[in-house]
ROBA-134696 format. One record per residue (C-alpha): residue in three letters; x, y, z. Coordinates in steps of 0.5 Angstrom, whole numbers. Layout:
<drentors>
<drentor code="ALA" xx="X" yy="Y" zz="Z"/>
...
</drentors>
This chain:
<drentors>
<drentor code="UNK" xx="0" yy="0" zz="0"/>
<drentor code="UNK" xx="5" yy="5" zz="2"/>
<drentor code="UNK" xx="9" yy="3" zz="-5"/>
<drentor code="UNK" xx="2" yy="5" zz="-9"/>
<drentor code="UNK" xx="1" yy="11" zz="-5"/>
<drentor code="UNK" xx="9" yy="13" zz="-7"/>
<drentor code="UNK" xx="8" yy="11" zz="-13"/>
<drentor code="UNK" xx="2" yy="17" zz="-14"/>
<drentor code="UNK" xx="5" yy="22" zz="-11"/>
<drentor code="UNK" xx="11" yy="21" zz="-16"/>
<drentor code="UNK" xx="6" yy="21" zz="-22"/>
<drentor code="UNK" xx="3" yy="27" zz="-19"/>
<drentor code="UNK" xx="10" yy="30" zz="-18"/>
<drentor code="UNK" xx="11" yy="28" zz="-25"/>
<drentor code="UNK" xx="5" yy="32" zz="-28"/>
<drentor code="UNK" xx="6" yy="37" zz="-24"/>
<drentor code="UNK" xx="13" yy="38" zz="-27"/>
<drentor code="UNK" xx="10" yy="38" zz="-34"/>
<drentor code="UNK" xx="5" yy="44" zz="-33"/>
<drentor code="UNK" xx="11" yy="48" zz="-29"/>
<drentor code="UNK" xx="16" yy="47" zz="-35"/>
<drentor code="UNK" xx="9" yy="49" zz="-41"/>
<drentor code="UNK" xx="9" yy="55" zz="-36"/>
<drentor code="UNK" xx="16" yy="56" zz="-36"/>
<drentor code="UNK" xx="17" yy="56" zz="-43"/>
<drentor code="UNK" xx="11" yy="61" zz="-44"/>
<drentor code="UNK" xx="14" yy="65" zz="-40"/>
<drentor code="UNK" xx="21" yy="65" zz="-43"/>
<drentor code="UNK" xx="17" yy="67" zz="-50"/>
<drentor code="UNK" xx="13" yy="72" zz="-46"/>
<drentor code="UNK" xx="20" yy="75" zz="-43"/>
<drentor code="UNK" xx="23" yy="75" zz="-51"/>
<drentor code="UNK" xx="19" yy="75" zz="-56"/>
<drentor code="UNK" xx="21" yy="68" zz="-58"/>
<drentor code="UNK" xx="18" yy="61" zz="-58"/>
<drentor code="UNK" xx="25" yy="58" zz="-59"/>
<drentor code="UNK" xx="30" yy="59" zz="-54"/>
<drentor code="UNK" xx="33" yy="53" zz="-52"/>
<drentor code="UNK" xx="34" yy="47" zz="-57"/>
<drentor code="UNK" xx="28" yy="43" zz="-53"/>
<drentor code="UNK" xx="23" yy="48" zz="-54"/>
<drentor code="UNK" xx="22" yy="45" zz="-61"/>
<drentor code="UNK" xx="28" yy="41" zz="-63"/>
<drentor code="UNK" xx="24" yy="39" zz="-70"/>
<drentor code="UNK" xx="26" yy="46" zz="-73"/>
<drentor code="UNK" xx="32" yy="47" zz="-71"/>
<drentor code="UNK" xx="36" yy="44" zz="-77"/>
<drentor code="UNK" xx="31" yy="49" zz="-81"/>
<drentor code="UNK" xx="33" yy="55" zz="-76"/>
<drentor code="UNK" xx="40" yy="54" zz="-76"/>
<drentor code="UNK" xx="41" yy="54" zz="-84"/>
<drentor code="UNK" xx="35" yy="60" zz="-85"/>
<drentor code="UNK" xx="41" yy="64" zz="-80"/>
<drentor code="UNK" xx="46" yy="61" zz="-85"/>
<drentor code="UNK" xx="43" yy="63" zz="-91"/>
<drentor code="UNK" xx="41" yy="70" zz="-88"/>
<drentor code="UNK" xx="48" yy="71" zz="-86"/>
<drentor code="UNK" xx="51" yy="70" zz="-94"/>
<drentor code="UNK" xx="46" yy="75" zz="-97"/>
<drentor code="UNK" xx="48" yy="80" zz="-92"/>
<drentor code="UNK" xx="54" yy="79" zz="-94"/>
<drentor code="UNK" xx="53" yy="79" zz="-101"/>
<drentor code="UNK" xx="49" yy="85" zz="-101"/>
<drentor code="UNK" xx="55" yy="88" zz="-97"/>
<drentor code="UNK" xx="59" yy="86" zz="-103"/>
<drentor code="UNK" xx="55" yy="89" zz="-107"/>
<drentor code="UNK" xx="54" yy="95" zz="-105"/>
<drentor code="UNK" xx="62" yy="95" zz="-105"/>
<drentor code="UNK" xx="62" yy="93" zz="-112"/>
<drentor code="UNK" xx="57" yy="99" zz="-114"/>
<drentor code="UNK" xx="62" yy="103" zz="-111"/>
<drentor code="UNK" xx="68" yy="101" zz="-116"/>
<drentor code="UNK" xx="64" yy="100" zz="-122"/>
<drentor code="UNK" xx="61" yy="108" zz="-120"/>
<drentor code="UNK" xx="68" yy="109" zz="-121"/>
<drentor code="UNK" xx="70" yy="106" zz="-127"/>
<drentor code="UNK" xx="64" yy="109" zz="-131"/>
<drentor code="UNK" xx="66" yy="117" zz="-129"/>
<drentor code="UNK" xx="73" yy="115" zz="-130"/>
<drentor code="UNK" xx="71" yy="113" zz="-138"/>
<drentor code="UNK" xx="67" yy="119" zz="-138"/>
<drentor code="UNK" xx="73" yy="124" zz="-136"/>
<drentor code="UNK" xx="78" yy="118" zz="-141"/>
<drentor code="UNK" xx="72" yy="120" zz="-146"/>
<drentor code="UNK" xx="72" yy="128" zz="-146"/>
<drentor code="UNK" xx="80" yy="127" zz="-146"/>
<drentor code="UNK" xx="80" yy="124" zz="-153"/>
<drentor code="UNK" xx="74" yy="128" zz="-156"/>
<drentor code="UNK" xx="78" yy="134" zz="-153"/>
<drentor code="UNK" xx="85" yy="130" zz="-157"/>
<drentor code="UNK" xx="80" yy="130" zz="-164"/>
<drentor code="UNK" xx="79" yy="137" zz="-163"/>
<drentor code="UNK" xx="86" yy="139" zz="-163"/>
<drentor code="UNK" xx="88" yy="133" zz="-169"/>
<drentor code="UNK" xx="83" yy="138" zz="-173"/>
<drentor code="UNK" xx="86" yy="145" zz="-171"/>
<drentor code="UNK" xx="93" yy="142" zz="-173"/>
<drentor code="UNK" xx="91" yy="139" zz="-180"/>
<drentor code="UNK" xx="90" yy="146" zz="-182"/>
<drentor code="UNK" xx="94" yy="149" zz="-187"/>
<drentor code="UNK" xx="94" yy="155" zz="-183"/>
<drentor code="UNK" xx="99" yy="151" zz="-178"/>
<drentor code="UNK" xx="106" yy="151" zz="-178"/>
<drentor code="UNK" xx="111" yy="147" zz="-175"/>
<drentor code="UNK" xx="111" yy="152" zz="-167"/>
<drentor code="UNK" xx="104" yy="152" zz="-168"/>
<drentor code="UNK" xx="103" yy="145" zz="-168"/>
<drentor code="UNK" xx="109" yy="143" zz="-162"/>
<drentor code="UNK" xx="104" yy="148" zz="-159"/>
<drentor code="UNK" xx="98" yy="143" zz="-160"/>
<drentor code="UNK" xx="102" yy="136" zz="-159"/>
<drentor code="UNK" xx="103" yy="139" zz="-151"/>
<drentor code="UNK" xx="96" yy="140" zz="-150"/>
<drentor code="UNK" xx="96" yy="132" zz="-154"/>
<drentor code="UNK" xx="101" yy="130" zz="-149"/>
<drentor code="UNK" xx="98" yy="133" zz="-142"/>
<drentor code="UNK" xx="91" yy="130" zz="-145"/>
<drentor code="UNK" xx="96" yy="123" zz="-145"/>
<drentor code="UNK" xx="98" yy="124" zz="-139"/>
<drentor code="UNK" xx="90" yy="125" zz="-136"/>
<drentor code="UNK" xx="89" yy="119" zz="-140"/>
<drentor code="UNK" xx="95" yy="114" zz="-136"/>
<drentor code="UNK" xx="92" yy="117" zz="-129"/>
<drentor code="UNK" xx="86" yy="115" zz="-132"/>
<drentor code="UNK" xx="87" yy="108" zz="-132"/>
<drentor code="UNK" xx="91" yy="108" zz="-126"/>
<drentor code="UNK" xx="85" yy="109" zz="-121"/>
<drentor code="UNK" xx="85" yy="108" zz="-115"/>
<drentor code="UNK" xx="79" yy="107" zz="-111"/>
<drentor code="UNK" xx="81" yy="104" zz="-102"/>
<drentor code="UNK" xx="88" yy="103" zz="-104"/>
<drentor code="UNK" xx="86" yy="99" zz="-111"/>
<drentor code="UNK" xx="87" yy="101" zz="-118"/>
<drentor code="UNK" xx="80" yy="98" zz="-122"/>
<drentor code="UNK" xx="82" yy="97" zz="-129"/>
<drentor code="UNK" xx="89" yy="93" zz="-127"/>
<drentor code="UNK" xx="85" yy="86" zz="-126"/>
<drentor code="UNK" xx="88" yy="81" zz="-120"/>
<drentor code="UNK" xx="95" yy="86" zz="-119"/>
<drentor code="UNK" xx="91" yy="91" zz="-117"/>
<drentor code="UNK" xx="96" yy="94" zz="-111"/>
<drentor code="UNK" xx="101" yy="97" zz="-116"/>
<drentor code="UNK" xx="99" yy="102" zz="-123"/>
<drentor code="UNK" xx="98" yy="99" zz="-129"/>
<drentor code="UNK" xx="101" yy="104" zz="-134"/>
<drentor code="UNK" xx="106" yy="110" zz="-134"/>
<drentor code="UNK" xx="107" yy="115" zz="-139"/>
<drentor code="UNK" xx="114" yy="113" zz="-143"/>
<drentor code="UNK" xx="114" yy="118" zz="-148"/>
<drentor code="UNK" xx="119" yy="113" zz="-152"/>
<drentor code="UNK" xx="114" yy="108" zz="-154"/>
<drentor code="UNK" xx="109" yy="107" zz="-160"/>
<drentor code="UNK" xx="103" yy="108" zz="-155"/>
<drentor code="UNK" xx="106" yy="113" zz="-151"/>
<drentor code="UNK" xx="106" yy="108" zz="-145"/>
<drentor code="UNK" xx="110" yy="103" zz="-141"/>
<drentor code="UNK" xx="108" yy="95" zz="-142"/>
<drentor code="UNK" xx="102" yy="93" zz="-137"/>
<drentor code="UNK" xx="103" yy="92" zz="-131"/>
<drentor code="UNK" xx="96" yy="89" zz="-128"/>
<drentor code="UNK" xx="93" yy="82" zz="-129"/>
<drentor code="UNK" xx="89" yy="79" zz="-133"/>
<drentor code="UNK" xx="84" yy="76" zz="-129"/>
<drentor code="UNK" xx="78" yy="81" zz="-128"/>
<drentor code="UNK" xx="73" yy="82" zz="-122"/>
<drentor code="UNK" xx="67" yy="78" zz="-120"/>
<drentor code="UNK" xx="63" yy="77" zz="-116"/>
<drentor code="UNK" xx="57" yy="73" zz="-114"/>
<drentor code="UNK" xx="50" yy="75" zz="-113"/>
<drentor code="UNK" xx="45" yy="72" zz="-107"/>
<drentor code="UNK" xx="43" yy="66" zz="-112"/>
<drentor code="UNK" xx="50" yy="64" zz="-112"/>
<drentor code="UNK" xx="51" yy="67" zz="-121"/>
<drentor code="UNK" xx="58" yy="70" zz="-122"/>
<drentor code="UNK" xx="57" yy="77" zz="-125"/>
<drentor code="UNK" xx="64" yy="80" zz="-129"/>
<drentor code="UNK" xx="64" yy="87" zz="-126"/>
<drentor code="UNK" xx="70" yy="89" zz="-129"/>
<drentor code="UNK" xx="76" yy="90" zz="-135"/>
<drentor code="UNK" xx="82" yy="92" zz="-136"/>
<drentor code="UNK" xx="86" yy="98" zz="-137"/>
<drentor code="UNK" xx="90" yy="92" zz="-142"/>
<drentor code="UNK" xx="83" yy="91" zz="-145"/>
<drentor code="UNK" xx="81" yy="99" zz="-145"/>
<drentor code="UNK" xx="86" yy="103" zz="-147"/>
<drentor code="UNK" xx="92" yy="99" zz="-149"/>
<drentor code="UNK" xx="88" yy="94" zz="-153"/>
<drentor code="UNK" xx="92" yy="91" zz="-159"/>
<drentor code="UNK" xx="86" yy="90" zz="-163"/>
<drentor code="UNK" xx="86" yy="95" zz="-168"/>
<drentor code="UNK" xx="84" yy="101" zz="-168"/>
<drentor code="UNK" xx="81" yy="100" zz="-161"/>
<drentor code="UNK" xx="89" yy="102" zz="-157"/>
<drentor code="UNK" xx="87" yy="109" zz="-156"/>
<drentor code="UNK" xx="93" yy="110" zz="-152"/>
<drentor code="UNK" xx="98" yy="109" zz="-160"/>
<drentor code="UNK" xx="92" yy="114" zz="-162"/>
<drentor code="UNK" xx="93" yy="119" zz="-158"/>
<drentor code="UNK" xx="101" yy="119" zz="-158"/>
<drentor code="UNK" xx="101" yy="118" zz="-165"/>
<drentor code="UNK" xx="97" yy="125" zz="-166"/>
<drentor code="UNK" xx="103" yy="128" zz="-162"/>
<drentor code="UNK" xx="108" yy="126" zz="-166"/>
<drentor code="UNK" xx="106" yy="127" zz="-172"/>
<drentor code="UNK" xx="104" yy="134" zz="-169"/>
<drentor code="UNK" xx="111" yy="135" zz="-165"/>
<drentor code="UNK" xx="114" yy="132" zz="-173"/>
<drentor code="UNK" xx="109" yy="137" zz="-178"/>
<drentor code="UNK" xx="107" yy="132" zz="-182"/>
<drentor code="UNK" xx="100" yy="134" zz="-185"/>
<drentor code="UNK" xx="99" yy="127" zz="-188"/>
<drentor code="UNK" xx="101" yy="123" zz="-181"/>
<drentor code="UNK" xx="96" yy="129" zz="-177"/>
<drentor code="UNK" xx="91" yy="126" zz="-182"/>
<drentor code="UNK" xx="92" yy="118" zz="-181"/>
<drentor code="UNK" xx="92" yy="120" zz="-173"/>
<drentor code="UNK" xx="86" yy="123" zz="-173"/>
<drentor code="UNK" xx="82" yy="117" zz="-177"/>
<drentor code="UNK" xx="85" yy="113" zz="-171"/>
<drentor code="UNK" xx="82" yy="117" zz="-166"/>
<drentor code="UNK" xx="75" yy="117" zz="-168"/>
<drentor code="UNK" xx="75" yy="110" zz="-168"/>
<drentor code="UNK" xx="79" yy="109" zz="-161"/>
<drentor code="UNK" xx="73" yy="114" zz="-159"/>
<drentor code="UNK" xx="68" yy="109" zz="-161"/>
<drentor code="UNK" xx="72" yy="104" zz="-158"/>
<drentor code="UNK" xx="71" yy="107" zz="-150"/>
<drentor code="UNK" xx="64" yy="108" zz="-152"/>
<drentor code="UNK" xx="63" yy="101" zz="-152"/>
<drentor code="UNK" xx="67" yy="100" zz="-145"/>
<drentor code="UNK" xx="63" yy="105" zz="-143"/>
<drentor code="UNK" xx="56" yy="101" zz="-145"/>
<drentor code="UNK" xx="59" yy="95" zz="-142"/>
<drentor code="UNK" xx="60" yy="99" zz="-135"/>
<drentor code="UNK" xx="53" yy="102" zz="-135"/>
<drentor code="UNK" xx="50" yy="95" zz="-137"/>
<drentor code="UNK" xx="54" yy="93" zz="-131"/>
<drentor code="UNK" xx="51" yy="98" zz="-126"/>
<drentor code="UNK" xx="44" yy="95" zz="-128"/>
<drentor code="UNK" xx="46" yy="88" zz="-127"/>
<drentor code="UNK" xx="49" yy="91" zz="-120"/>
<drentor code="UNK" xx="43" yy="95" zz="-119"/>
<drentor code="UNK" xx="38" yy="89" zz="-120"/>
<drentor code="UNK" xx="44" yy="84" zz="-116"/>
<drentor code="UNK" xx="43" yy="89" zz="-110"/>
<drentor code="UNK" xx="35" yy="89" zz="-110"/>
<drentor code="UNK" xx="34" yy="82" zz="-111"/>
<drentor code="UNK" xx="39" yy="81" zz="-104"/>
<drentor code="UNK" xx="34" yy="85" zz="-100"/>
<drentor code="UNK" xx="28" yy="83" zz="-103"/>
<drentor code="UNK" xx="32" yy="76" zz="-100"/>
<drentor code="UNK" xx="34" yy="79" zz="-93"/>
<drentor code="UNK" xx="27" yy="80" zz="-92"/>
<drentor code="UNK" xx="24" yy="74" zz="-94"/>
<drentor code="UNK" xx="29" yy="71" zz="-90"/>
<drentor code="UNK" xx="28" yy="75" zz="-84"/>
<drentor code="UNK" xx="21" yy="73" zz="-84"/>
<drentor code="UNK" xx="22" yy="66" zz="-85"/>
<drentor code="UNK" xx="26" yy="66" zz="-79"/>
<drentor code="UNK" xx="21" yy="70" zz="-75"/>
<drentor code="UNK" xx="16" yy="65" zz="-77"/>
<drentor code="UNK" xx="20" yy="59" zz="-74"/>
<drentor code="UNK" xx="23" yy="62" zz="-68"/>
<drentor code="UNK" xx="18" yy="67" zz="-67"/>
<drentor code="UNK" xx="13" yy="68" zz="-61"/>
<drentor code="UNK" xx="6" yy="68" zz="-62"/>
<drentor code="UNK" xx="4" yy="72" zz="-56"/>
<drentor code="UNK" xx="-3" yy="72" zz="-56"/>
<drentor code="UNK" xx="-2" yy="64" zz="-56"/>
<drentor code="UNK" xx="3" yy="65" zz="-50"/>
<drentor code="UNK" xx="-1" yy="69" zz="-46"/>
<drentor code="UNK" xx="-7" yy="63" zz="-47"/>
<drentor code="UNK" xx="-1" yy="58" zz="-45"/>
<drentor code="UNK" xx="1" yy="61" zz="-39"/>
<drentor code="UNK" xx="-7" yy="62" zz="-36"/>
<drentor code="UNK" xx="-8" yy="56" zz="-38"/>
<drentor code="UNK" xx="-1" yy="51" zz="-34"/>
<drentor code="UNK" xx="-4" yy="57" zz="-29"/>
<drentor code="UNK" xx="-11" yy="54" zz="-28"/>
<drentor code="UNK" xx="-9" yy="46" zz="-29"/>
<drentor code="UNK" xx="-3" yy="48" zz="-23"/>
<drentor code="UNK" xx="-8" yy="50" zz="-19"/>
<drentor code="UNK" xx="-13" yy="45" zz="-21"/>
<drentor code="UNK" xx="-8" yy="39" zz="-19"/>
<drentor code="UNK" xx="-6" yy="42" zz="-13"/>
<drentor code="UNK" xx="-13" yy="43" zz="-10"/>
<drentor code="UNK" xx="-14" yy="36" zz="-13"/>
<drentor code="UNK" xx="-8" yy="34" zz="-9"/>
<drentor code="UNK" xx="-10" yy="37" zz="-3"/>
<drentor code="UNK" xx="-17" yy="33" zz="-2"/>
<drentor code="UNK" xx="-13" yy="27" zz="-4"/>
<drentor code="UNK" xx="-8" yy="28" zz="2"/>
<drentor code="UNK" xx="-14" yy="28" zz="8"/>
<drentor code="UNK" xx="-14" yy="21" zz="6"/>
<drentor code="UNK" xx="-11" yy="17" zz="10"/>
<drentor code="UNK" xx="-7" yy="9" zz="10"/>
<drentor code="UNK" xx="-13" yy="7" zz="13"/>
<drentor code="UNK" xx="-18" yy="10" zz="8"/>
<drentor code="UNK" xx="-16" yy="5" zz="3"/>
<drentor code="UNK" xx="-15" yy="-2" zz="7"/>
<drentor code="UNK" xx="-23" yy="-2" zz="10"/>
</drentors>
């Protein structure tokens, strides 16, 4: 008999845990909004958490990346446009110096302003942006170009790499987001190397040869609509960007949602859970104590 009382009021005890811990744990969501504050509060989701956190880490990441990204690939864009200017600004010299007005001084005059817009255009290709030059490809903590006056291009050979930049976007698809200054400025295709284009201005202008000016001139033009095609692939490249970073937020959201729906609280449900491990505590306590009135002798008559 004293087994059998033992072993109810153990079962009581064990019941009387179970409604304690359904309180506690509605407390703890009340307390910190999240209905998963320890593993044994719902270990089913918990795989699912931790990789919705995972996940959400990447993209902000990514998103991170992104806008660093943007930054430099801004910058790549403006710096074509100035590289741009620079070389209609070289066309419009080339024009003046082809005159027949123009005598040898005049024209030595016209190739220094050629040689100061050379100048602009190596400084261009060597931009810089927190330490790295955007258009020198993976070697991009030295310049990629210095002006030597003494080569066909006006230029020393390329020092950058010749792997560009990418960058994945928050679905995992690499983006190229770069060129370099190789690809650019100094491309061996022809008419397409606008730093042979300009220097060869300035020696035939500094040589005061009226035919030279006239070929030169030609090679600007087309060089001209060579930067103009980089330029497109910079602009399309800030759309990809552009789109690349409103996908990475729509996902943070989605994300941060999904994680709120796991771990989540839902108060109004934990306030009900509380009441009610309340009233079943009280209930077992009252019923608990009817039973105790009772004694050995109540269950052997």
């Amino acid at each position: 008999m004293i087994s059998f009382l033992d072993a109810k009021h153990s079962a009581f005890l064990d019941d009387l845990n179970r409604i304690d811990d359904r309180a506690s744990r509605a407390q703890r969501a009340l307390s910190t909004g999240l209905r998963m504050n320890t593993i044994s509060d719902n270990p089913d989701q918990i795989g699912v958490l931790l990789q919705s956190r995972a996940e959400l880490a990447s993209t902000e990441q990514t998103k991170a990346n992104l806008s660093r990204t943007k930054t430099e690939v801004d910058a790549a864009e403006n710096s074509l446009e100035n590289a741009i200017k620079a070389v209609e600004r070289v066309r419009v010299l080339g024009a003046q110096g082809v005159t027949g007005t123009q005598n040898a001084n005049s024209r030595a005059t016209i190739a220094g302003e050629v040689e100061s817009l050379f100048g602009q255009l190596v400084n261009i290709a060597n931009t810089a942006i927190d330490g790295r030059h955007i258009f020198a490809g993976s070697a991009d903590q030295v310049p990629p170009y210095s002006v030597d006056l003494t080569t066909a291009s006006g230029a020393t050979p390329y020092a950058g790499g010749n792997a560009t930049r990418q960058i994945r976007d928050s679905s995992g698809v690499r983006l190229s987001v770069a060129r370099t200054a190789l690809e650019i400025f100094d491309n061996p295709a022809t008419g397409r190397n606008v730093f042979t284009a300009v220097n060869s201005l300035r020696t035939a202008l500094l040589a005061n040869d009226e035919a030279a000016i006239q070929t030169a001139i030609a090679g600007i033009g087309t060089s001209l609509d060579h930067l103009n095609e980089q330029l497109a692939y910079y602009g399309s490249t800030q759309n990809q960007i552009a789109g690349a970073t409103t996908a990475a937020g729509k996902k943070i959201i989605s994300l941060q949602a999904q994680i709120a729906d796991t771990e989540g609280a839902d108060l109004a449900e934990s306030i009900l859970e509380l009441q009610t491990a309340s009233t079943h505590r009280q209930a077992a306590l009252q019923a608990q104590a009817q039973e105790d009135r009772r004694t050995v002798f109540d269950f052997i008559r």
